[in-house]
C-alpha positions in Angstrom: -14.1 68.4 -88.1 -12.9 64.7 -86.9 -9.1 65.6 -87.5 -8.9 65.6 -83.4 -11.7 63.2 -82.5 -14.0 65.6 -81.3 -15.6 67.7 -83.9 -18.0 66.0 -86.2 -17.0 66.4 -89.6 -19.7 68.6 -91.6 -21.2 67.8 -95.4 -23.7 69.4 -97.4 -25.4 67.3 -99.9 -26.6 69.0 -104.2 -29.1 66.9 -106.1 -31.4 64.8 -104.1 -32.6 62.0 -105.7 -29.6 60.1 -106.5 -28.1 62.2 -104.0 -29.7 60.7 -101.3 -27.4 57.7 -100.8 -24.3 59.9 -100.5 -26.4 61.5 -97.5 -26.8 58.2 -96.3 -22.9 57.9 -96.8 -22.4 60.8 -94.5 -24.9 59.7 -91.6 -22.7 55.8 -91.9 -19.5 58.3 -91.2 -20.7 60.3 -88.7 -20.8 63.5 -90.5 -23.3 66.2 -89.4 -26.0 67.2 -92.2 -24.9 71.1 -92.8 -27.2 71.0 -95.7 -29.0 70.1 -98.7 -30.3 71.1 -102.1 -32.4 70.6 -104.6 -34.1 72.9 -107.2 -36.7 71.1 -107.2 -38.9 71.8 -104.0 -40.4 68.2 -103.6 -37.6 66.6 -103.9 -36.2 68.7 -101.5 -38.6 68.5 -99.0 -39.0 64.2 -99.4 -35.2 64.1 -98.3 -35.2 66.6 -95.3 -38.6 65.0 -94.3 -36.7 61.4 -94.1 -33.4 62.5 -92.3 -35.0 65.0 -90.0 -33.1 67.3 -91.8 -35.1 71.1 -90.5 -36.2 73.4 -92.9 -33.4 76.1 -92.7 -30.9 73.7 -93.9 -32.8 73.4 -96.8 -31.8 75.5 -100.1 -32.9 75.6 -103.1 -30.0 77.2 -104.9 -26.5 75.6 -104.7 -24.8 78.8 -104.4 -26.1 79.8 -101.1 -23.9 76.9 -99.9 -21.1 78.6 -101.5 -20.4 81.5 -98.2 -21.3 78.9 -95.6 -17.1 78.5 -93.9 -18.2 75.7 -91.7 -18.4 73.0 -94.5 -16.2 70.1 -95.0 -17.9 67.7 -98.1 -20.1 69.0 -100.7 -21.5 66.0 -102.3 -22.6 66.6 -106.0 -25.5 64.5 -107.6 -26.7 66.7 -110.3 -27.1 65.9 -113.6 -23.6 65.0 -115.9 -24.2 68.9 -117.7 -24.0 70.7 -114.5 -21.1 69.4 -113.0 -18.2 71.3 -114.2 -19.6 74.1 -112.9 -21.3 73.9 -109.9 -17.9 71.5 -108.9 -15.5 74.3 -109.5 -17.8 77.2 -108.2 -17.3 74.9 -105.0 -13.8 74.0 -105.4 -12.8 77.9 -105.6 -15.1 78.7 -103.3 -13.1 76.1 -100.8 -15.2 73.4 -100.1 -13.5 69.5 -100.8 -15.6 68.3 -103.5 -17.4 64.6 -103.8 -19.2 64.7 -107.6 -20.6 61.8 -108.9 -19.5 60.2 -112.3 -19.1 60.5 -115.2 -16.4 63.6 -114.3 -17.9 65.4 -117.0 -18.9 65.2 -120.6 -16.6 67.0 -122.2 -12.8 67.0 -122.2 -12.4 71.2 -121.8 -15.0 70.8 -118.5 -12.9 67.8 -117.5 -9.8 70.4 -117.9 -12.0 73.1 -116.5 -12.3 70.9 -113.4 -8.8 70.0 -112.8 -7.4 73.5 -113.1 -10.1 74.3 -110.2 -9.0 71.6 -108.3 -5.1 72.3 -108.3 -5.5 76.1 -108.2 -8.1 76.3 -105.2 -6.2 73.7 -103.4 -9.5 72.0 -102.3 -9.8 68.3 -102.6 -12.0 66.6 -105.0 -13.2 62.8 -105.6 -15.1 61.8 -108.7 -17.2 58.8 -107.9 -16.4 56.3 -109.7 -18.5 54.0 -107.3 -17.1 50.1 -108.8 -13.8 50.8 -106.9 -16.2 50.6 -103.9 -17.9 47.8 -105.0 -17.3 44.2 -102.8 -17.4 41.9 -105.7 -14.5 44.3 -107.6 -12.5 45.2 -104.8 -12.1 41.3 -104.1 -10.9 40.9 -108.0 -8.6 44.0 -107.2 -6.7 42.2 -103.8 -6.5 39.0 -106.1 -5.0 40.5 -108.9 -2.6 42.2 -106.7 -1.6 39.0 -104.8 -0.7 37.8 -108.0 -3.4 34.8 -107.5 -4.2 34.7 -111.1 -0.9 35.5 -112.3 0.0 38.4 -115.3 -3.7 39.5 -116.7 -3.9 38.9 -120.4 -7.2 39.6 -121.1 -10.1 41.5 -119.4 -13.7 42.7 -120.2 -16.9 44.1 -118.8 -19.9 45.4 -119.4 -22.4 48.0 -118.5 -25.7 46.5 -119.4 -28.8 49.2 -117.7 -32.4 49.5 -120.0 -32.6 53.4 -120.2 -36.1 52.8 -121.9 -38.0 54.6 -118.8 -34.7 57.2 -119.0 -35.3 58.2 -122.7 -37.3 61.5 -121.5 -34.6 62.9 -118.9 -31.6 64.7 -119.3 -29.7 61.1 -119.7 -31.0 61.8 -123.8 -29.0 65.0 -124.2 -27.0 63.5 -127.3 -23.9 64.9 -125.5 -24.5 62.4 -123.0 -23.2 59.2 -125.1 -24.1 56.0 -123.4 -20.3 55.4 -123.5 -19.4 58.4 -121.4 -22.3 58.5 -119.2 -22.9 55.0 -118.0 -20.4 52.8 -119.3 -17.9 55.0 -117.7 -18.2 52.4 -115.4 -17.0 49.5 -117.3 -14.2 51.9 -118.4 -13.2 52.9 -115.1 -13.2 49.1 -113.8 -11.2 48.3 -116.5 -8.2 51.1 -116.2 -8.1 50.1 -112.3 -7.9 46.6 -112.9 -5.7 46.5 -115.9 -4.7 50.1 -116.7 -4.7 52.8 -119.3 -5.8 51.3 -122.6 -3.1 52.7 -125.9 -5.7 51.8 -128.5 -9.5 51.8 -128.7 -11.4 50.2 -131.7 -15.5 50.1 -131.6 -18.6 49.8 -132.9 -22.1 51.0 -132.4 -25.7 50.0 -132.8 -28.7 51.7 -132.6 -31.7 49.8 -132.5 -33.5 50.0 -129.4 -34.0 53.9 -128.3 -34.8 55.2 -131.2 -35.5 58.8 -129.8 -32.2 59.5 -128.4 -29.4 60.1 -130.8 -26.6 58.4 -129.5 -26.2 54.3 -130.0 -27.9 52.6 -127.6 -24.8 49.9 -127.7 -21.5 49.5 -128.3 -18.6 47.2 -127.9 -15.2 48.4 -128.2 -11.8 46.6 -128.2 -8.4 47.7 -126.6 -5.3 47.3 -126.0 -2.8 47.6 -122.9 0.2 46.6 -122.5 2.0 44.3 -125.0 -0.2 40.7 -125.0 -2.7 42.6 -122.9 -6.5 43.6 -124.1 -9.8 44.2 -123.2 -13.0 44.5 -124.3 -16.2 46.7 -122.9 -19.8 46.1 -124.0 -22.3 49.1 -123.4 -25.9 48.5 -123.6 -28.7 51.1 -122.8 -31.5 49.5 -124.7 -30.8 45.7 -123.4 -33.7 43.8 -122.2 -32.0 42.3 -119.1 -31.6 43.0 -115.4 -29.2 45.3 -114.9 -25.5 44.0 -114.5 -21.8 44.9 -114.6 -20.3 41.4 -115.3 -16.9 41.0 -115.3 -14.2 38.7 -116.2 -10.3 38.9 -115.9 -7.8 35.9 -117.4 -4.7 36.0 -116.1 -1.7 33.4 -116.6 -2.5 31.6 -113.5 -6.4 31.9 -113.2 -9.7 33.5 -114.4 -11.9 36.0 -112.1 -16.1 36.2 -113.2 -17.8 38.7 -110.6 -20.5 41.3 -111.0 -22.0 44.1 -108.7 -25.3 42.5 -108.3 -24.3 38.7 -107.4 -23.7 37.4 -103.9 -21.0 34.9 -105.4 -18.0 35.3 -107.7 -16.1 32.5 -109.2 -12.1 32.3 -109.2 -10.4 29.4 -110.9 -6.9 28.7 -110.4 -4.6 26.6 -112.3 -2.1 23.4 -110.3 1.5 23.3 -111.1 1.0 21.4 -114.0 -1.4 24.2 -115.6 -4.6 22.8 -115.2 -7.6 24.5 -113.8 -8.9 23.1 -110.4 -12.8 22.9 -109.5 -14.0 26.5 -109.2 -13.9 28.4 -105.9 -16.9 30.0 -105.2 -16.3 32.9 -102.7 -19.3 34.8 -101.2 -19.7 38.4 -101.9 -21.9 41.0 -99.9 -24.0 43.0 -102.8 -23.4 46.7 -102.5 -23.4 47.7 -106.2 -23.4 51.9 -104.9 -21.3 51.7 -101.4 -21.8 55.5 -100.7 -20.8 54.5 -97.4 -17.1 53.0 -98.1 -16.9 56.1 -101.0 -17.5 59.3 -98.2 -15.6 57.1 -95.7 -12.3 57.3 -98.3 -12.9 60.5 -99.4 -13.1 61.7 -95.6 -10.4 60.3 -94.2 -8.6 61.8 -97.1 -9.4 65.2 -96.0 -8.8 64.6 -92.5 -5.3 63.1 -92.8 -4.5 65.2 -96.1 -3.4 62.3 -97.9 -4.0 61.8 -102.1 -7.2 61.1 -103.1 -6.8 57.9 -105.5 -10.2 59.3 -107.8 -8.9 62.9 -108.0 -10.0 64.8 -111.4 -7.4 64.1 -113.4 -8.6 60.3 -112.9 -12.1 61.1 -113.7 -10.7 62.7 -116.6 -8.7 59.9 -117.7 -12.1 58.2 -117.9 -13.5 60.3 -119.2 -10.9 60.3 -122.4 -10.9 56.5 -122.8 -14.8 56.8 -123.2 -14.8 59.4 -125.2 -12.0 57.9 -127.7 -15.0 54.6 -128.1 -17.3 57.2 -128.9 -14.6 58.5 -131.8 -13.7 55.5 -133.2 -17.3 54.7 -133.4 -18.4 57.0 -135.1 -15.1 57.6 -137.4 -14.5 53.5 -137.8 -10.8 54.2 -137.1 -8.5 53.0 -134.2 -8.1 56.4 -131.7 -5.4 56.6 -129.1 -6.6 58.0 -125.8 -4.7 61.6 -125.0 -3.9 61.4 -121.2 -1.9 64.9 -120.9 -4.1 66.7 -118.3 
């Protein structure tokens, strides 16, 4: 491991199609490839034939990783169903944990997970990629210089066609839109604002009519007293896909996105009139895997917190899930944070 500057730091790698960027993630760090997995034997094969990965470090069943001591990262990219348990088979088994979002799709796996995570006193990291994201992590440094002032009002949205999806496990109808993609536009939100109190939404289904869920929704909530947001979902939209964002604050307005070069930041004169727009360049890196094993690595090798632990995910998880409610129930639902 890197702790001394000498040992590479090892990671093994679950689910290899989306998975393959979080390998990528590792070979940026300098992490050795321990291994990989995939049930599916193509798959499989397509990712150790690109990394020169040789063939016994290829498995085909996450739980021959399990007994392997010499492992620092497990990165999990499986899909949302699977990830309470292979996460905590890993957790107890001792390996630090990196599992992609959401944390999980329902709020007993979510506990599942964080009662894993503080008994087997592994580390864990859900990735809740946007935190990574150039575009946002330049709205986060403003907001926290205070260059915009209090926030009053915030929104984003999750905007991604699912039409080509509607066949794959993203149609499970316990896989809500909400929970499973615009867990990003949640997640974006709480770091940038906060916790939401109250959640009010609404839901259309008009574009995927084969899966059961709504294919959009826009729900309103509040913060803080004279603080509240707004998130737009849309898995049926016939768009590019987008994450646009926009934060109004007492002193200034932010507009970014994870797909744009640009981002706009106005600011207001002493007199409390906007100036002429800055326009401030942005590198595009809507899924830094890089930045997000970097964090998580230097976490483990310093043993310091990790900022995305479970009971973060989780928190995510419950604001999503509370959209879904009111939704579906047309009533106002207060998010339940006691993890």
């Amino acid at each position: 491991m890197q702790a001394n500057g000498t040992e590479k730091l090892k990671s093994a790698h679950i689910g290899l199609k989306f998975g393959m960027s979080h390998i990528e993630g590792a070979l940026a760090y300098g992490a050795e490839i321990a291994a990989i997995c995939d049930s599916n034997r193509e798959n499989l094969d397509f990712a150790g034939e690109r990394y020169g990965i040789p063939e016994e470090k290829r498995y085909t069943d996450y739980r021959d990783i399990l007994g392997s001591n010499d492992i620092d990262i497990v990165t999990v990219a499986v899909p949302d169903q699977q990830h309470a348990r292979i996460s905590c088979e890993l957790l107890y088994a001792g390996k630090n944990v990196l599992c992609e979002k959401p944390l999980a799709l329902k709020r007993e796996d979510c506990e599942e997970i964080i009662r894993a995570e503080r008994e087997s006193g592994s580390k864990f990291m859900v990735g809740q990629i946007c935190r990574f994201t150039p575009a946002f992590e330049k709205a986060k440094q403003l907001i926290d210089e205070g260059v915009i002032g209090e926030i009053y009002f915030a929104e984003s949205e999750y905007a991604h066609d699912y039409m080509y999806l509607v066949d794959t496990w993203r149609a499970d109808p316990d896989r809500h839109g909400v929970i499973g993609g615009g867990c990003h536009a949640v997640d974006l939100l709480r770091w940038l604002v906060g916790d939401p109190k109250e959640v009010f939404a609404y839901g259309m289904h008009k574009l995927l009519p084969t899966v059961a869920y709504d294919d959009a929704t826009i729900a309103v909530m509040k913060f803080d007293e004279n603080v509240a947001g707004k998130i737009f979902v849309s898995t049926g939209c016939k768009r590019d896909y987008t994450m646009r964002t926009l934060i109004y604050g007492t002193k200034g307005t932010i507009i970014c996105d994870n797909t744009s070069p640009t981002m706009t930041l106005f600011t207001a004169g002493e007199d409390g009139m906007a100036h002429e727009p800055e326009i401030i360049d942005i590198t595009v890196n809507n899924h830094n895997a890089a930045r997000e094993f970097e964090v998580f690595a230097d976490s483990i090798i310093n043993n310091t917190p990790v900022a995305t632990d479970a009971v973060e995910g989780a928190k995510t998880v419950e604001v999503c899930r509370a959209i879904v409610e009111s939704s579906a129930s047309g009533r106002i639902v207060t998010p339940d944070y006691d993890f």
